[in-house]
GULUM-472065 format. One record per residue: residue number from 1; residue in three letters; chain; z, y, x of N, C-alpha, C, CB in turn. Coordinates in steps of 0.2 Angstrom, whole numbers, padded with zeros to 4 digits. Each point is the difference from the previous one (the first is absolute). Glycine has a CB too. Layout:
<setis>
     i    aa   ch     nzz     nyy     nxx    cazz    cayy    caxx     czz     cyy     cxx    cbzz    cbyy    cbxx
   NUM   ALA    A       Z       Y       X       Z       Y       X       Z       Y       X       Z       Y       X
...
</setis>
This chain:
<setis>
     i    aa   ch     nzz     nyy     nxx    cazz    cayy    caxx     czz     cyy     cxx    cbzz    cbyy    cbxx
     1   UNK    A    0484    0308    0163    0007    0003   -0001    0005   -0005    0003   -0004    0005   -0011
     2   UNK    A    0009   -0001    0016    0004   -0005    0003    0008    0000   -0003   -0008    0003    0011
     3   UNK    A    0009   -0006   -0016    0004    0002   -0003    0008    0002    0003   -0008   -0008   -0007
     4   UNK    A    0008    0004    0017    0006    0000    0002    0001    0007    0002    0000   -0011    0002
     5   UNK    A   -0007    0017   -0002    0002    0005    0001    0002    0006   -0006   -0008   -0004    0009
     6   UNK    A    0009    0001   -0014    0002    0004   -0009    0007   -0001    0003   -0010   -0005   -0013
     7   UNK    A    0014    0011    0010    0007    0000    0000    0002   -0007   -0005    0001    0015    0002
     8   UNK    A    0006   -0015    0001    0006   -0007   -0003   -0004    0000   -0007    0015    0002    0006
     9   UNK    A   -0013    0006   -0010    0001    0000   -0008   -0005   -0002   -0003    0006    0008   -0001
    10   UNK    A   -0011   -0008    0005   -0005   -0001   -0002   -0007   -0006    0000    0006    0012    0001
    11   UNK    A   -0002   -0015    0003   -0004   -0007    0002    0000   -0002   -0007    0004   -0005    0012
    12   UNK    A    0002    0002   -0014    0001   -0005   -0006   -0004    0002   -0004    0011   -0004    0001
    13   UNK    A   -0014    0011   -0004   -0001    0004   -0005   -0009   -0004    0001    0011    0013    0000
    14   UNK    A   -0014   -0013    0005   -0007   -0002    0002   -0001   -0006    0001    0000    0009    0005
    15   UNK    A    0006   -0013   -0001   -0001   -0006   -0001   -0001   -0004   -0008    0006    0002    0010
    16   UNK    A   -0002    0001   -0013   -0002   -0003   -0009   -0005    0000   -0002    0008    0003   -0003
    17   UNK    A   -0011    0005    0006   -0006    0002   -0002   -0005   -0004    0004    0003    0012   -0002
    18   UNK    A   -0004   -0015    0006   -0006   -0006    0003    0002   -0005   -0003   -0001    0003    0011
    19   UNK    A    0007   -0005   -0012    0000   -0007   -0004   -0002    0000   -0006    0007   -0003    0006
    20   UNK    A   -0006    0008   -0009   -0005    0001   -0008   -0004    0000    0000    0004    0006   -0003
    21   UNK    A   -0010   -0001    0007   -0008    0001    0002   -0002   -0006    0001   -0001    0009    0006
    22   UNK    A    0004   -0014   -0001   -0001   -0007   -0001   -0003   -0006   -0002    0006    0005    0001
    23   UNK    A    0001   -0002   -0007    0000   -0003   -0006   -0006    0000   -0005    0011    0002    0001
    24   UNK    A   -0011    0005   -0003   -0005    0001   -0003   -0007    0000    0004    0010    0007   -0007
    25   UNK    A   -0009   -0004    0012   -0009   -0002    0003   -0003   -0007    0002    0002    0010    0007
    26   UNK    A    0001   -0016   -0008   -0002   -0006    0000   -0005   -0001   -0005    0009   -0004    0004
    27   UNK    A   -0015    0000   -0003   -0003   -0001   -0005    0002   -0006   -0005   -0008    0006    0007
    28   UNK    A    0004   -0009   -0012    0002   -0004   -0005   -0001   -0006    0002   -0003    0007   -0007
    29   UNK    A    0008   -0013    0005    0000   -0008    0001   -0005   -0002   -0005    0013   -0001    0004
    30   UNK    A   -0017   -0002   -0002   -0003   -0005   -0005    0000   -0006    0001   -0007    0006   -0003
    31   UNK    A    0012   -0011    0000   -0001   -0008    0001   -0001   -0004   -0005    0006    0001    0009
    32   UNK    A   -0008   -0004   -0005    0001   -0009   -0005    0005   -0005    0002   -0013   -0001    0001
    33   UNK    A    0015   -0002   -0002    0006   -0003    0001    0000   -0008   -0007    0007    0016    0004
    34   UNK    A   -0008   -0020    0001    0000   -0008   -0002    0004   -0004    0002   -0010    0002   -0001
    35   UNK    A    0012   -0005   -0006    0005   -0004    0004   -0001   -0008   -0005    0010    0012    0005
    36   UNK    A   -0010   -0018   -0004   -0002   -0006   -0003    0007   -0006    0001   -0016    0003    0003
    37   UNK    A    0017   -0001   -0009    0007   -0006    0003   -0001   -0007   -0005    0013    0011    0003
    38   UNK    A   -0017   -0012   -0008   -0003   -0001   -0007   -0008   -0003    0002    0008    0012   -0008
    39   UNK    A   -0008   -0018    0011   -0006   -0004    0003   -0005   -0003   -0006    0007   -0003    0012
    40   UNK    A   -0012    0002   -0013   -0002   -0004   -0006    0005   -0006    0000   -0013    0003   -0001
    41   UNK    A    0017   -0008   -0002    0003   -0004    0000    0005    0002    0002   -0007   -0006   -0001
    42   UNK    A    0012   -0001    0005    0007    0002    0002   -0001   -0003    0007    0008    0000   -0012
    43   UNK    A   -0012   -0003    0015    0001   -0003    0008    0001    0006    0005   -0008   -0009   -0002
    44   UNK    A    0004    0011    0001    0000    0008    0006    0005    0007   -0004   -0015   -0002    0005
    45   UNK    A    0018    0000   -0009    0003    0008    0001    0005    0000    0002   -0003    0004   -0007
    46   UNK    A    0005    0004    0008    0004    0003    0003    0005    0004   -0003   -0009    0000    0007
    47   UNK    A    0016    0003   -0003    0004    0002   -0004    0002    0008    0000    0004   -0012    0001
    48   UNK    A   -0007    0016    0004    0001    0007    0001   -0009    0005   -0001    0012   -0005    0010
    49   UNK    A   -0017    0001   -0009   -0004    0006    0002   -0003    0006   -0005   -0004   -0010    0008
    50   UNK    A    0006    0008   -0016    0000    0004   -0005    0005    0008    0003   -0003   -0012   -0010
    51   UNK    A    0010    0008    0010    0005    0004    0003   -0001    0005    0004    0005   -0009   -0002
    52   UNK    A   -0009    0005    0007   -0002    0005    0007   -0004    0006   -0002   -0001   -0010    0008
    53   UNK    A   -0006    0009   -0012   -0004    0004   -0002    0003    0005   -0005   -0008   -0009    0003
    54   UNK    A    0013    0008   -0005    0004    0004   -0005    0003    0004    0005    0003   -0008   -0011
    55   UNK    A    0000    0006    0018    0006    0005    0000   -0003    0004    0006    0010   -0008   -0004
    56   UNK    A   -0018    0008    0008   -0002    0003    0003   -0002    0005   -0005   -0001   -0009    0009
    57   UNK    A   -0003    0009   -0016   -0002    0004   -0003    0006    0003   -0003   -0011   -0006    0000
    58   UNK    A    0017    0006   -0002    0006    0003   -0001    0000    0006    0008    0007   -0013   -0007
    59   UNK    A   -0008    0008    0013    0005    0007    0004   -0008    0004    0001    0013   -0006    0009
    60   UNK    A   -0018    0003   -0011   -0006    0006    0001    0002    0004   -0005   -0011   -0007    0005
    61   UNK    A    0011    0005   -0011    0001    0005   -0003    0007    0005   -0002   -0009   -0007   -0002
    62   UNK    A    0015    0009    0005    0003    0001    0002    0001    0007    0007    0001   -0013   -0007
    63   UNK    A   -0006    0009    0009    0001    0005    0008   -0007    0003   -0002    0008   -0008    0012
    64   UNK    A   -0015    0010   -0013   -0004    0000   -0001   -0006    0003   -0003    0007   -0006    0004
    65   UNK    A   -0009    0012   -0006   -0005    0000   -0006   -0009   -0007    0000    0006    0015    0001
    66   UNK    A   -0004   -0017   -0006   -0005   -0006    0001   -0004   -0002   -0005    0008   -0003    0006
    67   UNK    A   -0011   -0001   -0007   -0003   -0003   -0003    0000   -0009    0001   -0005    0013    0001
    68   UNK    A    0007   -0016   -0008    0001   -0009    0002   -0006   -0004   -0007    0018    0001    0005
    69   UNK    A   -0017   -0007   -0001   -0003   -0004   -0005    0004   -0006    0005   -0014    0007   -0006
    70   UNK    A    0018   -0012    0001    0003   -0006    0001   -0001   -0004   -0003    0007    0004    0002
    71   UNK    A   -0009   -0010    0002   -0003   -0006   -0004    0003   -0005    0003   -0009    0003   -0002
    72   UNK    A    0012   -0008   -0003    0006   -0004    0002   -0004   -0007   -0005    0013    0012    0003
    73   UNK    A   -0011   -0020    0000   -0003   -0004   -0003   -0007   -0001   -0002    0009    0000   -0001
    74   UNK    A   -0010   -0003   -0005   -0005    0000   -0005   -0004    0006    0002    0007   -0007   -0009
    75   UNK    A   -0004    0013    0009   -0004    0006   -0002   -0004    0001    0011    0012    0009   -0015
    76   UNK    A   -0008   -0014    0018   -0003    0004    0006   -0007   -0007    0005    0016    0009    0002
    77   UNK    A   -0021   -0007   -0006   -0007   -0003    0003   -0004    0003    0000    0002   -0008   -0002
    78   UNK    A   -0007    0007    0006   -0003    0004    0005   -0005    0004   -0003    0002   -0009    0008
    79   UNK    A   -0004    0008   -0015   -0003    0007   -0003    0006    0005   -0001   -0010   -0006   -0006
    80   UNK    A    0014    0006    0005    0006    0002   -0002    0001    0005    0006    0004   -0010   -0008
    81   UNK    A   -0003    0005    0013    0003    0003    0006   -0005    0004    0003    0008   -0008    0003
    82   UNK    A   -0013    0005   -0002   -0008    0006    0002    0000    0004   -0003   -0006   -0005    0002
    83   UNK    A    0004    0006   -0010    0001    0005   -0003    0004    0005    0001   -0004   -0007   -0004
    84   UNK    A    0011    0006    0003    0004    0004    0000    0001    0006    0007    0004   -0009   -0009
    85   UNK    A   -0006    0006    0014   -0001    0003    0007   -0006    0004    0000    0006   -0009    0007
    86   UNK    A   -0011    0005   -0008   -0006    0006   -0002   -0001    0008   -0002   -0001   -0009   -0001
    87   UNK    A    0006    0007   -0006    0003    0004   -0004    0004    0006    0001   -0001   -0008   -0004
    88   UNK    A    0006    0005    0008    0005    0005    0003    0000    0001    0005    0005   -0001   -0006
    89   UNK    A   -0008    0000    0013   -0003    0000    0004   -0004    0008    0002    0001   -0014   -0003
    90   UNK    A   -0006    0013   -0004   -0006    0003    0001    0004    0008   -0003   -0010   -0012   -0002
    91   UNK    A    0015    0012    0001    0004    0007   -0002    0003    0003    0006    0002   -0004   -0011
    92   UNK    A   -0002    0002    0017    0004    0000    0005   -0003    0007    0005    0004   -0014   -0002
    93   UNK    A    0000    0019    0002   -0003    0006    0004    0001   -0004    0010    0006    0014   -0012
    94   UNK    A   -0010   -0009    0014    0000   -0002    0006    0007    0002    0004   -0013    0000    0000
    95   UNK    A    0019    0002   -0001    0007    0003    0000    0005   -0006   -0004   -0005    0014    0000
    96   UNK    A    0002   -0018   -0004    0004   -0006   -0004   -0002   -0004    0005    0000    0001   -0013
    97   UNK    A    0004   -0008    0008    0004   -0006    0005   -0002   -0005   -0006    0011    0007    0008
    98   UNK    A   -0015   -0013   -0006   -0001   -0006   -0006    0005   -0005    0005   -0016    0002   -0006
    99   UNK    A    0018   -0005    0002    0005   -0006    0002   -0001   -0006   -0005    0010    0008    0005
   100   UNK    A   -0013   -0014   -0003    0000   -0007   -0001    0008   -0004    0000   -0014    0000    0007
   101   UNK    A    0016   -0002   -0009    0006   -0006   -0001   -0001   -0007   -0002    0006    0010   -0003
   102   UNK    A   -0004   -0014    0004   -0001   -0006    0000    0005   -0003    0000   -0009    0002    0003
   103   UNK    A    0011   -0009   -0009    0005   -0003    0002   -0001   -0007   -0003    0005    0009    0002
   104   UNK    A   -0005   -0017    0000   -0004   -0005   -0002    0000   -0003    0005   -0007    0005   -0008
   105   UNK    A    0003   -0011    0007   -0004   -0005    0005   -0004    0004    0006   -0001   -0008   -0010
   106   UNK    A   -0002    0007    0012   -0003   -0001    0008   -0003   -0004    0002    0007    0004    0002
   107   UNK    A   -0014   -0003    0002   -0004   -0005    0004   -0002    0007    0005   -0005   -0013   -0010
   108   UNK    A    0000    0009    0015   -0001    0003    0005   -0007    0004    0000    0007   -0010    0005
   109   UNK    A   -0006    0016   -0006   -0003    0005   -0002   -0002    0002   -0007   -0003   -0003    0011
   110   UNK    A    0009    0001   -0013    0001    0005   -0008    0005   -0004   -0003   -0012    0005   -0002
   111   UNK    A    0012   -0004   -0006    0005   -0002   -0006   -0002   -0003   -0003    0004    0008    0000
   112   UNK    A    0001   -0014   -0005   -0001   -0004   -0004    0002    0006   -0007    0002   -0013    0009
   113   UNK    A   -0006    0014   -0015    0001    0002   -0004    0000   -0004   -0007   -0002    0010    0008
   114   UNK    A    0004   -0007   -0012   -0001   -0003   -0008   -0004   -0005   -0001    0000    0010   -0003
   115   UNK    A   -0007   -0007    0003   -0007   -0002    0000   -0004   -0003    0006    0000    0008   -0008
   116   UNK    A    0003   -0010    0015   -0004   -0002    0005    0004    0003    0007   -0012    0000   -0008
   117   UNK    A    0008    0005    0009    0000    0003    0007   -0002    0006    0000   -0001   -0009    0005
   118   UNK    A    0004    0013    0001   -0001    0007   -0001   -0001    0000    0010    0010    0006   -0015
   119   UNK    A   -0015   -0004    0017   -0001    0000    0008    0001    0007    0004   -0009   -0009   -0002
   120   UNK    A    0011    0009    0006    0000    0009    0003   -0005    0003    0000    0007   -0002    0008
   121   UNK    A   -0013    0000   -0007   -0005    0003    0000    0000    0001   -0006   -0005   -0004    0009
   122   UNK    A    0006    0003   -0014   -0001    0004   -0006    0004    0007   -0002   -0003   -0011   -0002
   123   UNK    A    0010    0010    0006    0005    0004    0000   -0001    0006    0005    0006   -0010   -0003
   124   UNK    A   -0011    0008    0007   -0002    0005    0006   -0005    0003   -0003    0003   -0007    0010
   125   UNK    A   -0007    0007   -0013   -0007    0000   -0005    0000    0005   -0004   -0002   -0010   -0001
   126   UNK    A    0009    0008   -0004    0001    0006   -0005    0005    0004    0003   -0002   -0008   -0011
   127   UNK    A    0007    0008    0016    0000    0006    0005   -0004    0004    0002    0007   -0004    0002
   128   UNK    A   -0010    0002    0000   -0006    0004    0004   -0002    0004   -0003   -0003   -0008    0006
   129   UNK    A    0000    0007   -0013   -0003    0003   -0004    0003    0008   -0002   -0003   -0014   -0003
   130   UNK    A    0011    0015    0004    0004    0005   -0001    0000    0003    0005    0005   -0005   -0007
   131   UNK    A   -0005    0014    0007   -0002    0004    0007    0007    0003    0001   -0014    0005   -0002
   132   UNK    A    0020   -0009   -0001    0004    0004    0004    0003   -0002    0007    0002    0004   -0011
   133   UNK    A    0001   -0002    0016    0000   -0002    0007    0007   -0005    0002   -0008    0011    0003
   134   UNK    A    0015   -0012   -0010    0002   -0007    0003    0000   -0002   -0004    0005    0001    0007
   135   UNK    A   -0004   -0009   -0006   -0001   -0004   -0003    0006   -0007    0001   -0011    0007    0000
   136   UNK    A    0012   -0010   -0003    0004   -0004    0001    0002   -0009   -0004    0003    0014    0003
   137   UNK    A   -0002   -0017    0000    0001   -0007   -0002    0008   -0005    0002   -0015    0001    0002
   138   UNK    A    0017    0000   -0008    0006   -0006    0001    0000   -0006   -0004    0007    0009    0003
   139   UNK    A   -0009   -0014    0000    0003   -0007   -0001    0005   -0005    0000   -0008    0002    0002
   140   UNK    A    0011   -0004   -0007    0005   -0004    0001   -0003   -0009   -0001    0009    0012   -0004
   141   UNK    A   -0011   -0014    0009   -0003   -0007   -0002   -0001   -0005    0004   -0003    0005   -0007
   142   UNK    A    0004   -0011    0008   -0002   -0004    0005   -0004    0002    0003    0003   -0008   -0005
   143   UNK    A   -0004    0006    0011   -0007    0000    0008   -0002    0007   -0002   -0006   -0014    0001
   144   UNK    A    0008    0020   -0005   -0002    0003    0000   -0003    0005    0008    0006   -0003   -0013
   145   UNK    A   -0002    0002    0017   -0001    0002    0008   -0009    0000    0001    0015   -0007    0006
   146   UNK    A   -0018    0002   -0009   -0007   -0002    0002   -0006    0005   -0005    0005   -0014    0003
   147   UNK    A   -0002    0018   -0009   -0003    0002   -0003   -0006    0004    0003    0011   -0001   -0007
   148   UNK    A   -0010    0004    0014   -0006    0003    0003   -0005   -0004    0003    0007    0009    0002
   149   UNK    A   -0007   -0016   -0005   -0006   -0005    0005   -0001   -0003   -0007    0005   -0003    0014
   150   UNK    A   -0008    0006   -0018   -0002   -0003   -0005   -0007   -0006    0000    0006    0012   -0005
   151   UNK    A   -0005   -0017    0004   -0004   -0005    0000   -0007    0003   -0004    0012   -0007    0000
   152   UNK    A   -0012    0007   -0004   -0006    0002   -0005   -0003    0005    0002    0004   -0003   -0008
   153   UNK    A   -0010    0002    0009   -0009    0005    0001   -0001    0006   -0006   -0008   -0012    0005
   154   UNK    A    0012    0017   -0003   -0004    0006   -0007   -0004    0004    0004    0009    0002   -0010
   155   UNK    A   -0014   -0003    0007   -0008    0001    0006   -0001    0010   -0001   -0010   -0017   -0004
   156   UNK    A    0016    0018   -0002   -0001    0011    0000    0007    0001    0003   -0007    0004   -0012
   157   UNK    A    0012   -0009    0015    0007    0003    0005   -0003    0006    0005    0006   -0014    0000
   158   UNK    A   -0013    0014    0002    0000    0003    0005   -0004    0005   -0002    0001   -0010    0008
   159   UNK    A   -0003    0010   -0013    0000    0006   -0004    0004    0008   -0001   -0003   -0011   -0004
   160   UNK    A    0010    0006    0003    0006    0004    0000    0004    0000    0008    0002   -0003   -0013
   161   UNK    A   -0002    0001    0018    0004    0000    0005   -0001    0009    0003   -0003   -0016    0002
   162   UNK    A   -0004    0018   -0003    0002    0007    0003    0004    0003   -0004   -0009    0001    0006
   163   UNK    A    0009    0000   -0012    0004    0004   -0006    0008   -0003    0000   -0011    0003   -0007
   164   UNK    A    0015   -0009    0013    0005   -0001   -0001    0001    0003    0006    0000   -0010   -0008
   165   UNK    A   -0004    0010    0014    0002    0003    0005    0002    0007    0000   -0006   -0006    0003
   166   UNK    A    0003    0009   -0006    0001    0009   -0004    0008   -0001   -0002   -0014    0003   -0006
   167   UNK    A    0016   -0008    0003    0008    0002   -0003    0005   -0003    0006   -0003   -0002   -0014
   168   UNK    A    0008    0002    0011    0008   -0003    0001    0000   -0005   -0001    0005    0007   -0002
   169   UNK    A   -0005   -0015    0002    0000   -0004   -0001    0006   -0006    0001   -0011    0007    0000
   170   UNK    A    0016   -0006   -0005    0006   -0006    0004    0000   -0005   -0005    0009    0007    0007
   171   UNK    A   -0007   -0013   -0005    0002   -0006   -0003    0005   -0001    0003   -0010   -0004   -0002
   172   UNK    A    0014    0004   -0001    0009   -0005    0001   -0001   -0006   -0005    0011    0012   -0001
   173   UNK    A   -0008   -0018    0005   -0002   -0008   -0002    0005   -0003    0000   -0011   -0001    0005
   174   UNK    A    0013   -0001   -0009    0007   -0003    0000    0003   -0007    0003   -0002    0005   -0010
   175   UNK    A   -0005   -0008    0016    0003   -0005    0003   -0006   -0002    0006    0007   -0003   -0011
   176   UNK    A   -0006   -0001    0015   -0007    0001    0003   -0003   -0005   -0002    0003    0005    0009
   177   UNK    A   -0008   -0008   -0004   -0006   -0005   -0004    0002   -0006   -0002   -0007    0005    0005
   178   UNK    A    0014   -0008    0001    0002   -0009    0000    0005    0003   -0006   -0001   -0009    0014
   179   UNK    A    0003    0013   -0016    0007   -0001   -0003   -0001    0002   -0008    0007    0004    0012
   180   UNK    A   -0003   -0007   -0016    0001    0001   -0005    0005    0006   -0002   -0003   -0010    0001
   181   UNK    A    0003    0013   -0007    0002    0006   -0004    0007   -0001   -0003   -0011    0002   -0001
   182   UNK    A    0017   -0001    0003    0005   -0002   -0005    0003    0002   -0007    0001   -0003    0010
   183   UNK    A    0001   -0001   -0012    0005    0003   -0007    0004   -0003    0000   -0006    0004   -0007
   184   UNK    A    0014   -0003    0004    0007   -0003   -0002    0001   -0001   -0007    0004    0006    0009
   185   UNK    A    0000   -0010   -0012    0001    0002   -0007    0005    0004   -0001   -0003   -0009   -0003
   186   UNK    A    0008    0012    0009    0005    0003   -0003   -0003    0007    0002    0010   -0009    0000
   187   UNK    A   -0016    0011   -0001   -0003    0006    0003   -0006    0002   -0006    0002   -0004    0014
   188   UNK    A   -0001    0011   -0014   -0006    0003   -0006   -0006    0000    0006    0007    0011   -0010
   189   UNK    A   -0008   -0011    0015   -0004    0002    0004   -0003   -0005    0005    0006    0009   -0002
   190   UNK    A   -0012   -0010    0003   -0002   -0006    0007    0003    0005    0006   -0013   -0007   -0004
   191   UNK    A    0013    0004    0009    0004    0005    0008   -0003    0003    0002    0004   -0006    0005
   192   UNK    A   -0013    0006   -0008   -0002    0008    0003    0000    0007   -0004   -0008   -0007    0006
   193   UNK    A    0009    0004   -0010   -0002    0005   -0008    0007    0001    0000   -0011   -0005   -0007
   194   UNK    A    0018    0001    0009    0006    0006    0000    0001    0004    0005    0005   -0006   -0005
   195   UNK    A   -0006    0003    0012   -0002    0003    0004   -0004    0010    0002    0001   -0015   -0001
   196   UNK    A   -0006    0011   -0004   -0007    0007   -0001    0003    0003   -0006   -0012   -0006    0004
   197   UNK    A    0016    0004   -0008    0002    0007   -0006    0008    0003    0003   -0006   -0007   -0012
   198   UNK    A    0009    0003    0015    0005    0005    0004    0000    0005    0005    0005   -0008   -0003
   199   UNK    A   -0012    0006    0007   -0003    0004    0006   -0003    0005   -0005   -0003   -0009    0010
   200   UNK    A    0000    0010   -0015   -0004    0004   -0005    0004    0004   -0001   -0006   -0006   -0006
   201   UNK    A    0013    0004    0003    0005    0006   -0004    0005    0003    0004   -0001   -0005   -0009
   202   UNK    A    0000    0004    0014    0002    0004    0008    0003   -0002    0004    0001    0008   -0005
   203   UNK    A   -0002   -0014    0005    0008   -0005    0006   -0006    0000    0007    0010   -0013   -0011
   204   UNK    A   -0016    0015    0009   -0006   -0002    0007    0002    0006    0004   -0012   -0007   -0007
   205   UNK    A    0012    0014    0003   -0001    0006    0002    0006    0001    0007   -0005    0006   -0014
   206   UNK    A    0003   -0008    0020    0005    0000    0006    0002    0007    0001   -0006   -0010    0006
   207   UNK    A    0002    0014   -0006   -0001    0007    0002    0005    0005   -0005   -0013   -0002    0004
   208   UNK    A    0014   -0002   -0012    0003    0003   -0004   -0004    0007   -0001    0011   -0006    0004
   209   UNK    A   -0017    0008   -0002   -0004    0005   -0002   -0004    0000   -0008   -0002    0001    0014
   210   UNK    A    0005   -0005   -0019   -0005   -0005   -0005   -0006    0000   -0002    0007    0000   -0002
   211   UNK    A   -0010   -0002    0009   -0006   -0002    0003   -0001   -0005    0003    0000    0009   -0001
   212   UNK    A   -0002   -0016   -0004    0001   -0006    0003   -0008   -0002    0002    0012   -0004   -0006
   213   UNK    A   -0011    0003    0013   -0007   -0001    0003    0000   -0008    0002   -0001    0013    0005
   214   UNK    A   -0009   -0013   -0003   -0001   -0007    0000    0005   -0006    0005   -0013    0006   -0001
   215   UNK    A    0014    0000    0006    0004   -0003    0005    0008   -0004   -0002   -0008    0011    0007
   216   UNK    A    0011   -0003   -0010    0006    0000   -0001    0000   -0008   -0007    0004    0016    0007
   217   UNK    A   -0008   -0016   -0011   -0001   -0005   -0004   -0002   -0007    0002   -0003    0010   -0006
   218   UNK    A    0000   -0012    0013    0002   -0005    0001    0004   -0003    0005   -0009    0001   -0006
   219   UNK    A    0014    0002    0008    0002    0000    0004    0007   -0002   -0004   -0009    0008    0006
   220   UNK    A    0009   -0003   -0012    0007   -0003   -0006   -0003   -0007   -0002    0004    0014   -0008
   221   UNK    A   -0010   -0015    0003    0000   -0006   -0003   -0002   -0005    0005   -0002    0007   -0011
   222   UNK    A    0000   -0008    0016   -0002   -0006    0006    0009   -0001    0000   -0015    0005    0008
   223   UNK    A    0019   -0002   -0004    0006   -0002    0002    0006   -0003   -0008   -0003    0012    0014
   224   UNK    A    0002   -0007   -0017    0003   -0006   -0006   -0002   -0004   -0001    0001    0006   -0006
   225   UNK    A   -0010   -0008    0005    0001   -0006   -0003   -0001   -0005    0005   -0005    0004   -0011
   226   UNK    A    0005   -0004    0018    0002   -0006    0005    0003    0000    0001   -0003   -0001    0003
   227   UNK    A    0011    0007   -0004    0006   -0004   -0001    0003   -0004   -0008    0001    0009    0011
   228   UNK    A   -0004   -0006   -0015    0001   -0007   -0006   -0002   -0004    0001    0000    0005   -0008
   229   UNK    A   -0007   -0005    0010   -0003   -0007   -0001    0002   -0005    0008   -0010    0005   -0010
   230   UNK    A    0015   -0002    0013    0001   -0003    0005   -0003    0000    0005    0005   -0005   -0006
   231   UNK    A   -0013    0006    0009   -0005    0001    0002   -0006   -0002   -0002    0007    0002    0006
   232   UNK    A   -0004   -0006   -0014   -0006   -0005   -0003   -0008    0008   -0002    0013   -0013   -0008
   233   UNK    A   -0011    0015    0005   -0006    0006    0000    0000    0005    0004   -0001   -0002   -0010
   234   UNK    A   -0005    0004    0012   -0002    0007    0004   -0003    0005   -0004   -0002   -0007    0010
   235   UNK    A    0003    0011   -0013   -0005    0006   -0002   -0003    0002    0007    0007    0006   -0010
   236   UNK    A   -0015   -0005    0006   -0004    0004    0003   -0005    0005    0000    0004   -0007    0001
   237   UNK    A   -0005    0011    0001   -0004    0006    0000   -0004    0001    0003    0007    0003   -0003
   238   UNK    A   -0016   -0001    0001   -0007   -0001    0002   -0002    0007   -0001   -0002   -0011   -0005
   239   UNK    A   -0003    0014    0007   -0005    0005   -0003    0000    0005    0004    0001   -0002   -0011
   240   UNK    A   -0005    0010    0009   -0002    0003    0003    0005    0006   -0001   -0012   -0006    0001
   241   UNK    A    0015    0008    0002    0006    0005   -0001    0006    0002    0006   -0003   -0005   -0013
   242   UNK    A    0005    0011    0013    0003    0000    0004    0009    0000   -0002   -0012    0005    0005
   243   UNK    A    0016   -0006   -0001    0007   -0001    0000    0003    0003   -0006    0000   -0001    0013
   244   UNK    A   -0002    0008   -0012    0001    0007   -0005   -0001   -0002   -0007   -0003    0008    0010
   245   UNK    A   -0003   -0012   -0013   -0002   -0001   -0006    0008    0002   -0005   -0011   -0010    0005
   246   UNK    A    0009    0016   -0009    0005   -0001   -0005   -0003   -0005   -0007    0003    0013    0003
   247   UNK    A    0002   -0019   -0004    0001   -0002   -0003    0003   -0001   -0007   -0002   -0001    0010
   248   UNK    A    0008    0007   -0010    0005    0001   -0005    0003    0007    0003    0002   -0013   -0004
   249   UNK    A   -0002    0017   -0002    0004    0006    0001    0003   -0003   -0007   -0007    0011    0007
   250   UNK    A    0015   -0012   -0004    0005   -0001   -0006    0004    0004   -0002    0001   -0008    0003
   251   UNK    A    0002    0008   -0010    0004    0005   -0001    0007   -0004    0000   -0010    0007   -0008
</setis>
């Protein structure tokens, strides 16, 4: 259908009509969403990452039919977090969309959580495991840029590599590998996670079609947060997917 050939009266009447179908024809969000600002003791904590994980799981659920499980501090270690991606993961039609969040510490091919460490290949593992075709990973955390060179031997990664090929596959990383992750005190938000929730709730959507793609998503949150952080951080973006990836249909 070429809409520019529909008389004047009658565009606007159709146009609505696609942006509804849209709406409604997206399939379901299922995420996890973690955030650790609350370290055992007081050396290593942090002042935003609970915050972050709350306010990405706010605009997911807001724009989105979905499905969440939020683990924040104490509650977020690695049986927890495994679990709960298994779980809800494993509900995911091949038309749905699983999304990982993360917000916390950082080393070089994965996360510092609660209880230890949480590695990509585990994260990659319990995606894999879910048949639907996108998928998605946002981190807000030190060196997180390195998270695809994960250090550690999981000898069934290659188990799952063809069933990650079969999907959509993006990672948005909040910094690259030398750099650290920032936060302010006079900010609810670390720089990528404000960045990545105002790109969410429509400031990314360039096109104004509200339809925010992989592209037009890092494209907003990369140029904000180099210019806050003065050029101290770089977002970055990894995986198998093309430009077009829908990311967010906002309302």
């Amino acid at each position: 259908m070429h809409i520019s050939r529909i008389p004047c009266f009658l565009r606007w009447g159709v146009a609505v009509w696609l942006a509804m179908f849209c709406l409604v024809a997206q399939g379901k969000v299922f995420l996890v969403s973690v955030g650790i600002a609350d370290y055992p003791g007081t050396r290593i904590d942090l002042r935003v990452p609970a915050r972050d994980a709350k306010t990405i799981s706010l605009i997911y659920y807001k724009n989105s039919p979905m499905k969440y499980r939020q683990l924040l501090d104490d509650k977020a270690t690695e049986k927890n977090i495994l679990n709960a991606m298994k779980e809800l993961y494993a509900q995911a039609g091949e038309d749905d969309v699983v999304v990982f969040f993360f917000s916390g510490h950082g080393f070089r091919g994965g996360f510092y959580i609660y209880d230890g460490s949480l590695w990509y290949d585990q994260i990659r593992k319990a995606m894999a495991a879910s048949k639907c075709k996108n998928k998605m990973i946002f981190a807000d955390a030190c060196y997180s840029g390195t998270i695809r060179t994960a250090e550690r031997v999981d000898t069934t990664a290659i188990d799952h590599e063809a069933e990650m090929k079969k999907s959509n596959i993006m990672l948005f990383l909040s910094s690259r590998g030398n750099e650290v992750s920032l936060e302010r005190p006079d900010m609810k938000n670390g720089y990528f996670t404000t960045y990545l929730g105002k790109g969410l709730k429509g400031a990314a959507d360039a096109n104004r079609d509200r339809v925010i793609t992989a592209r037009e998503l890092y494209d907003y949150v990369h140029n904000g947060v180099v210019d806050l952080s003065k050029g101290m951080q770089h977002p970055v973006m990894w995986g198998n997917f093309p430009d077009e990836m829908i990311v967010m249909k906002w309302n």
